[in-house]
C-alpha positions as CSV (number, residue, x, y, z in Angstrom):
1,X,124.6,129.9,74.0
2,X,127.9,130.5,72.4
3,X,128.1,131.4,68.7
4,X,130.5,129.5,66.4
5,X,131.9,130.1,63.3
6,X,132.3,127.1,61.1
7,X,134.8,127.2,57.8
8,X,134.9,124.3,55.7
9,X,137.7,124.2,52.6
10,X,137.0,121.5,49.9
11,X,139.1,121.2,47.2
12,X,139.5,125.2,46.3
13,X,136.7,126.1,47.6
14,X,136.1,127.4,51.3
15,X,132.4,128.5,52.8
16,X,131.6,129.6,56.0
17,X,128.4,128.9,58.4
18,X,127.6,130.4,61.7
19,X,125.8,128.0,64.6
20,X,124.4,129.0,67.8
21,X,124.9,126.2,69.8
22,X,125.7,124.7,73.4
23,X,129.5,122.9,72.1
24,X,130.9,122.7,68.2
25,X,131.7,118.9,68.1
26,X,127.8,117.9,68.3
27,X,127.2,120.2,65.2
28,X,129.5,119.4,62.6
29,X,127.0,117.4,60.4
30,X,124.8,120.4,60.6
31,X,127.2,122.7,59.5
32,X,128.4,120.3,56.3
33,X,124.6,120.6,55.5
34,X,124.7,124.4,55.9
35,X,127.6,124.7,53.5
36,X,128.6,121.2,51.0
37,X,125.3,119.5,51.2
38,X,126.4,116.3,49.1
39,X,129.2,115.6,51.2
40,X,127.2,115.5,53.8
41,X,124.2,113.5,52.4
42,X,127.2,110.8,51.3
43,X,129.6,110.8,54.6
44,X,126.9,111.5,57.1
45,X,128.3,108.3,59.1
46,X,131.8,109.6,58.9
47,X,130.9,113.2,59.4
48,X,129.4,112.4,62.9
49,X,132.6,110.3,63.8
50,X,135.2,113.3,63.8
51,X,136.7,114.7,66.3
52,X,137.5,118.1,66.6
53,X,141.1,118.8,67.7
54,X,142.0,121.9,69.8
55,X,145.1,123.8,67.6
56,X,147.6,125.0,70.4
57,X,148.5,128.7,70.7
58,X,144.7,129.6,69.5
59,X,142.4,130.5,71.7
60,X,138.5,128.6,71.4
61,X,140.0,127.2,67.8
62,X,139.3,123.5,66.5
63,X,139.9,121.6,63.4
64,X,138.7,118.0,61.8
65,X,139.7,116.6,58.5
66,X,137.4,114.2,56.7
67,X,139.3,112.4,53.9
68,X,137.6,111.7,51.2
69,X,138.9,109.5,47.4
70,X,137.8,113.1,45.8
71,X,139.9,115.1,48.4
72,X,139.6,116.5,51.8
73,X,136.9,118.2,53.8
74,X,139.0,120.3,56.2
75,X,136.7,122.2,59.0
76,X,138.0,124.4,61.4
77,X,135.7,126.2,64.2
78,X,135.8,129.2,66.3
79,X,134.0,130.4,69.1
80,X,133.3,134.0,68.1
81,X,130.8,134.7,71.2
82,X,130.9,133.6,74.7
83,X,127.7,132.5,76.3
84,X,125.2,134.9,76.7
C-alpha cells in the first residue's frame, strides 16, 4: 500500500500525520483524528463529505478545505511512497 503524508493547517497551526493506506480520500477523518481531534469529533459528518482536489502541476498532490465559523481546516496530501 502506498504511504501518504497528510498536513492539516488550522488557524496558525499546521500538524502532519503519515497513513498507509489503499487511496487518501477514504482516510481523511482518520487523519483529522490523528492530528486536531476536536474538529474531528464535531465535523465528523462534514469531514467524510470532502473531496479531495488534484492541484495541477503537482505530481500525486491533493487538497480539501473544511470551513468552519472558527476558521478553516485546510488538508493537503501527498503520496510519498508508491505501492509496495
Amino acid at each position: 500500500m502506498p504511504l501518504f503524508n497528510y498536513k492539516l493547517t488550522y488557524a496558525a497551526e499546521t500538524k502532519n500525520t503519515e497513513l498507509r493506506k489503499s487511496n487518501p480520500q477514504g482516510w481523511l477523518l482518520q487523519a483529522v483524528e490523528a492530528t486536531f481531534p476536536e474538529i474531528a469529533s464535531r465535523c465528523a459528518d462534514e469531514i467524510i463529505r470532502l473531496r479531495l482536489e488534484k492541484i495541477n502541476g503537482l505530481k500525486q498532490t491533493w487538497r480539501a478545505t473544511l470551513k468552519e465559523n472558527s476558521g478553516n481546516l485546510c488538508i493537503y496530501v501527498t503520496q510519498v511512497s508508491p505501492r509496495v
